[in-house]
C-alpha positions as CSV (number, residue, x, y, z in Angstrom):
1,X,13.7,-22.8,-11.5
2,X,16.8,-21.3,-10.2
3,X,17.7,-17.3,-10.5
4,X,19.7,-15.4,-13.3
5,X,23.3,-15.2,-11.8
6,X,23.6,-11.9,-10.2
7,X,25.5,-9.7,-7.6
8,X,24.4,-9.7,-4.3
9,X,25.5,-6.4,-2.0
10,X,24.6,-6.5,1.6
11,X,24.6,-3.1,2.6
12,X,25.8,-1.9,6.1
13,X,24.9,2.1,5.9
14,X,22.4,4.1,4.2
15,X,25.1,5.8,2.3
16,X,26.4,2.5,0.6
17,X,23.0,1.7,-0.4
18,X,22.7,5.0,-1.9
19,X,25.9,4.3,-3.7
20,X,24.9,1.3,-5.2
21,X,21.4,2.8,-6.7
22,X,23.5,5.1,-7.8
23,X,25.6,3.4,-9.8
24,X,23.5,0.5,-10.8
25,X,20.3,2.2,-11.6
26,X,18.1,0.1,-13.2
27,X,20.0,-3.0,-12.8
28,X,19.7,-2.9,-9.2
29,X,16.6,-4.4,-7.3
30,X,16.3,-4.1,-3.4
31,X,15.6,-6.8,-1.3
32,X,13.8,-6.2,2.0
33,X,11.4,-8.9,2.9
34,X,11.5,-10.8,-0.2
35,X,8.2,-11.9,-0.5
36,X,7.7,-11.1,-4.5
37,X,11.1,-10.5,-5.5
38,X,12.5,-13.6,-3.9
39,X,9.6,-15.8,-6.2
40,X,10.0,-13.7,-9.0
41,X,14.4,-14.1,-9.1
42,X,13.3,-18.0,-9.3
43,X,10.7,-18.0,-11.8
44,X,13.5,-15.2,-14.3
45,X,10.9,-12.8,-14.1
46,X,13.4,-10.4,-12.5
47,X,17.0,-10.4,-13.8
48,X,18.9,-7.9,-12.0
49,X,22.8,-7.4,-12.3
50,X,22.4,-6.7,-8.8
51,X,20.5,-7.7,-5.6
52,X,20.7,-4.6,-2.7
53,X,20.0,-6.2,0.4
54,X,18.9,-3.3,3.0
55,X,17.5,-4.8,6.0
56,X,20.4,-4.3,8.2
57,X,20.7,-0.6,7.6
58,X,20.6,0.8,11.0
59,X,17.3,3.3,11.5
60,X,15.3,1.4,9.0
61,X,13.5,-0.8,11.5
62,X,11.6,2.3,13.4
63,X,7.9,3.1,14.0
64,X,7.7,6.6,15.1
65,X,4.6,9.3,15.7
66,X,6.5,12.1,13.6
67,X,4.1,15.6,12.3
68,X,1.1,13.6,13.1
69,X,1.7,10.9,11.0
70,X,2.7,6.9,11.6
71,X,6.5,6.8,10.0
72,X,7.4,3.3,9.3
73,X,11.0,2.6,8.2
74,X,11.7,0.5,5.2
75,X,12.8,-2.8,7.5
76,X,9.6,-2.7,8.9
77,X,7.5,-5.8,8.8
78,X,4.3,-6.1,8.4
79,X,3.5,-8.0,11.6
80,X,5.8,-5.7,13.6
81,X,3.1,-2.8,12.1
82,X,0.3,-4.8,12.9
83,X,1.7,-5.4,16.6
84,X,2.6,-1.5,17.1
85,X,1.3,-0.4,20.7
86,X,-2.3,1.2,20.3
87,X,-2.6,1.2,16.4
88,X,-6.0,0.6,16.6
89,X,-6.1,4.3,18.2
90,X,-3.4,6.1,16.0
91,X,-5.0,4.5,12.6
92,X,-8.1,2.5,12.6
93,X,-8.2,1.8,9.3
94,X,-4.6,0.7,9.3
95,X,-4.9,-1.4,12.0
96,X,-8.3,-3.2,10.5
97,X,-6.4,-4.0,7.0
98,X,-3.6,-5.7,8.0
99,X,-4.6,-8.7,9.1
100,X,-6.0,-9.2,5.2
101,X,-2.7,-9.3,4.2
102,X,-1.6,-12.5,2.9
103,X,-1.3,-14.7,6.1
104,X,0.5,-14.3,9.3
105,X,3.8,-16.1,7.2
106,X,3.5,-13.7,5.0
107,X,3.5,-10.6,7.2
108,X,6.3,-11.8,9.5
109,X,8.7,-11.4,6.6
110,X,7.3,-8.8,4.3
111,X,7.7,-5.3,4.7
112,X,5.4,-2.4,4.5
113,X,7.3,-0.2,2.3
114,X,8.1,-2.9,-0.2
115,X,4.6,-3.8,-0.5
116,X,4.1,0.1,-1.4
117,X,6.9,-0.2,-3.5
118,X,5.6,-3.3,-5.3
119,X,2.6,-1.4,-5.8
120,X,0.0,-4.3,-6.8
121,X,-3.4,-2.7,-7.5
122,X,-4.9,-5.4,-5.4
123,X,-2.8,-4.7,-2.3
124,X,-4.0,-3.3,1.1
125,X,-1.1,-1.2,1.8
126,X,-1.2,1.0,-1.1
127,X,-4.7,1.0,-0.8
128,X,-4.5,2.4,2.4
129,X,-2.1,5.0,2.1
130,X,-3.8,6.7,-0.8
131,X,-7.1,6.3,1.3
132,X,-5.1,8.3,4.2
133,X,-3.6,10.7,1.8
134,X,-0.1,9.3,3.0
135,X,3.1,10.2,1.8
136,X,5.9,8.1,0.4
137,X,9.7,9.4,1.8
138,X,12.7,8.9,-1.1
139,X,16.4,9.3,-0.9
140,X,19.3,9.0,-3.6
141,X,22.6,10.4,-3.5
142,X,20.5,13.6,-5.2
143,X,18.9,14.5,-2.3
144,X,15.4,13.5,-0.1
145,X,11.6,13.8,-0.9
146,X,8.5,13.2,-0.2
147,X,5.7,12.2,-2.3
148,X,1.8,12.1,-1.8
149,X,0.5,8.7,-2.5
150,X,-2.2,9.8,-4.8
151,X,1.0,10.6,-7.3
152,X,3.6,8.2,-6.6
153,X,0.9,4.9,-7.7
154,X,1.3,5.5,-12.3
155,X,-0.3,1.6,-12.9
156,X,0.5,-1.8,-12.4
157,X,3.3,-2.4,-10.2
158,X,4.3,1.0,-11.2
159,X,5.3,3.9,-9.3
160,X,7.3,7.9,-9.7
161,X,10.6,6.1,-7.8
162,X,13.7,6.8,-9.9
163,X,15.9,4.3,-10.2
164,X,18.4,5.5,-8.2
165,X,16.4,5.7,-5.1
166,X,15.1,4.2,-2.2
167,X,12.0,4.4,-0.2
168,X,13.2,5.3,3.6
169,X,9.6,5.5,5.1
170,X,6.1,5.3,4.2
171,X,3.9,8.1,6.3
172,X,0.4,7.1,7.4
173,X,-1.9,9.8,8.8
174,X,-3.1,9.5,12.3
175,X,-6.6,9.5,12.9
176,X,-8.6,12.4,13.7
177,X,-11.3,13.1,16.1
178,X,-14.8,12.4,14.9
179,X,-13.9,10.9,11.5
180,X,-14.8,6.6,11.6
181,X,-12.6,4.5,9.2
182,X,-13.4,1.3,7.6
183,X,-12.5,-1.4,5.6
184,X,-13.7,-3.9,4.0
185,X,-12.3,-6.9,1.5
186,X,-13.7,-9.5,-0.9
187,X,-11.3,-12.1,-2.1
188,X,-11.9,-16.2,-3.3
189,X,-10.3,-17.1,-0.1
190,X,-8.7,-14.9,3.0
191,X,-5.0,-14.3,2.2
192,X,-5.6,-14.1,-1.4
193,X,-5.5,-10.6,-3.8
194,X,-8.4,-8.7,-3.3
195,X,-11.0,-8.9,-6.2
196,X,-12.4,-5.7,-4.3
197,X,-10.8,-4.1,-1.7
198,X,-12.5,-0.8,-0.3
199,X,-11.4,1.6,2.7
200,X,-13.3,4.7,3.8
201,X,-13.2,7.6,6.0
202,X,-16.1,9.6,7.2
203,X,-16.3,13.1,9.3
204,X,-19.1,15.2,10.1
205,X,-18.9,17.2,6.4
206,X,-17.3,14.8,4.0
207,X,-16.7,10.9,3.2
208,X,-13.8,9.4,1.1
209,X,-13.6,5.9,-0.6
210,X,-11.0,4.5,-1.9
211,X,-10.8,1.5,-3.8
212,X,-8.7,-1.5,-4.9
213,X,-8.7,-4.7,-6.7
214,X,-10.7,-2.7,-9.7
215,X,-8.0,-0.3,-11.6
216,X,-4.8,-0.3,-12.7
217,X,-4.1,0.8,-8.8
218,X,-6.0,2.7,-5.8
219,X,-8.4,5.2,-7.0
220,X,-9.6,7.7,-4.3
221,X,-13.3,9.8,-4.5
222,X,-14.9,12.1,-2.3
223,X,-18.5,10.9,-2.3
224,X,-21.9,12.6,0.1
225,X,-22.1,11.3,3.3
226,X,-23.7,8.0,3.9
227,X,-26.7,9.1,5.4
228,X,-28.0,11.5,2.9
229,X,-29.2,12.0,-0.6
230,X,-27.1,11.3,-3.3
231,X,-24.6,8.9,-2.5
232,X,-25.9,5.8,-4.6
233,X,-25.9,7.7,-7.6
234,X,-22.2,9.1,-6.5
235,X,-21.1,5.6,-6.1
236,X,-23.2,4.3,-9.7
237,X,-20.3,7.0,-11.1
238,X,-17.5,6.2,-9.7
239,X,-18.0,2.5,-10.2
240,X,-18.9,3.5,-14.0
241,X,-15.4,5.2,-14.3
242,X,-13.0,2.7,-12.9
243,X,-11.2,0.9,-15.6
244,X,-12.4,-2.4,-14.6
245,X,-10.7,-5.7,-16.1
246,X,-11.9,-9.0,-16.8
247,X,-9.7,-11.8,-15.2
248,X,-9.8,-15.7,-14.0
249,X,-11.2,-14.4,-10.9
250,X,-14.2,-12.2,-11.5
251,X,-15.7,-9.8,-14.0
252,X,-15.5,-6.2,-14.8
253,X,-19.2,-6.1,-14.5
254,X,-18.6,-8.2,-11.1
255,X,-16.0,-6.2,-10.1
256,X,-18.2,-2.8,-10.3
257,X,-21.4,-4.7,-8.8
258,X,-19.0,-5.4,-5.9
259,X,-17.6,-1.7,-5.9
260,X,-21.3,0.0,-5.3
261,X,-22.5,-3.2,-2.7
262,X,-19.0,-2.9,-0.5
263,X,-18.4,0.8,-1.2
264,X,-21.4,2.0,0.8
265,X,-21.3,-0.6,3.4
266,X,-18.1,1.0,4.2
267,X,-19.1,3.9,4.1
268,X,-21.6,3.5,6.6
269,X,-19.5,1.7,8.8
270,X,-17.2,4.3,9.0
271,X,-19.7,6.9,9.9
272,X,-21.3,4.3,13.0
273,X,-17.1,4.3,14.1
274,X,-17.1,8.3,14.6
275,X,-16.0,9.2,17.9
């Protein structure tokens, strides 16, 4: 199929872009990558009045260590993440989920923030950033601001974005001493949505999971450490409460089977990876 007709607006400056949300609201969509909305313009699943195309926007394209977190612009691409000088230092867990993204095509041309954007339940990136208790950075012609990742995910390819604005960065915690991260993926083939996806952090005092693939997008727990009393019938729970969905590609029951098995191997992976 070919796309609805619609307006396409390549912007040069952050302030035209912002002029354009601004006016066109809803009837805008942004194009950065392209690796969903470029499929979904051809299949008439989007129909925008207008295409913003922001990845010349000078600034956009930087990966900076800023207030001890990884700020990536909303140019990035995945593969430039994934190629970032020491990453597997900064952010462990970062570092081991992208290469589950999609395939090295894929990365090369998609960008980090519009998968966060996208918000698929079954994505790593938003996965991730909730895991890391990331933030999300937004600007419109209103102002800036900054939004924890556990709020900005609402459901299904849903987010808190206004229409009128654009997501300048994503910020993803760096690691800190003596907590090991982890994660961990089961999918019908590598590249493919996860059917589970799970990611984990564990200190001395506390673990978190966080886990995709299951709900209507990333839910994060603080469960008992690995190693002691407690934590099978902590993740029996948390599996119990996820709305679970039944699909072509695996059960509910499946999917929460999956959620207690790759939960705790995580977890205890990421408590062998403390430093």
């Amino acid at each position: 199929m070919k796309p609805a007709a619609f307006d396409y607006v390549r912007a040069e400056n952050l302030d035209e872009a912002l002029d354009v949300l601004a006016t066109e609201g809803a009837d805008a969509n942004i194009l950065a990558g392209g690796q969903t909305l470029v499929p979904m313009l051809s299949m008439r699943m989007a129909r925008p009045r207008v295409v913003l195309d922001i990845m010349r926007l000078p600034g956009l394209d930087r990966i900076e260590i800023a207030d001890g977190t990884i700020r990536v612009g909303a140019s990035v691409r995945q593969r430039a993440l994934e190629r970032y000088a020491e990453l597997d230092k900064r952010q462990p867990l970062l570092a081991a989920a992208l290469p589950w993204i999609g395939h090295a095509q894929t990365r090369s041309r998609g960008t980090v923030c519009g998968s966060v954007a996208n918000a698929d339940p079954s994505a790593e990136l938003p996965l991730v950033l909730a895991a890391l208790g990331g933030e999300i950075e937004l600007r419109s012609r209103r102002g800036a601001r900054r939004v924890a990742a556990e709020t900005f995910f609402t459901g299904i390819m849903s987010t808190s974005r206004k229409d009128d604005e654009l997501i300048e960065a994503v910020h993803f915690p760096v690691a800190q001493a003596g907590t090991g991260y982890a994660f961990r993926e089961i999918g019908r083939r590598h590249g493919d949505f996860a059917i589970v996806a799970s990611a984990a952090s564990v200190d001395a005092r506390k673990a978190r999971l966080a886990i995709g693939g299951v709900a209507d997008r990333p839910v994060v727990r603080e469960l008992p450490l690995p190693d002691g009393t407690g934590v099978t019938d902590a993740l029996d729970a948390f599996a119990n409460a996820l709305d679970a969905r039944d699909d072509l590609h695996a059960s509910a029951a499946y999917r929460r089977r999956l959620v207690r098995k790759l939960g705790l191997q995580t977890l205890r992976e990421a408590a062998a990876c403390r430093a």
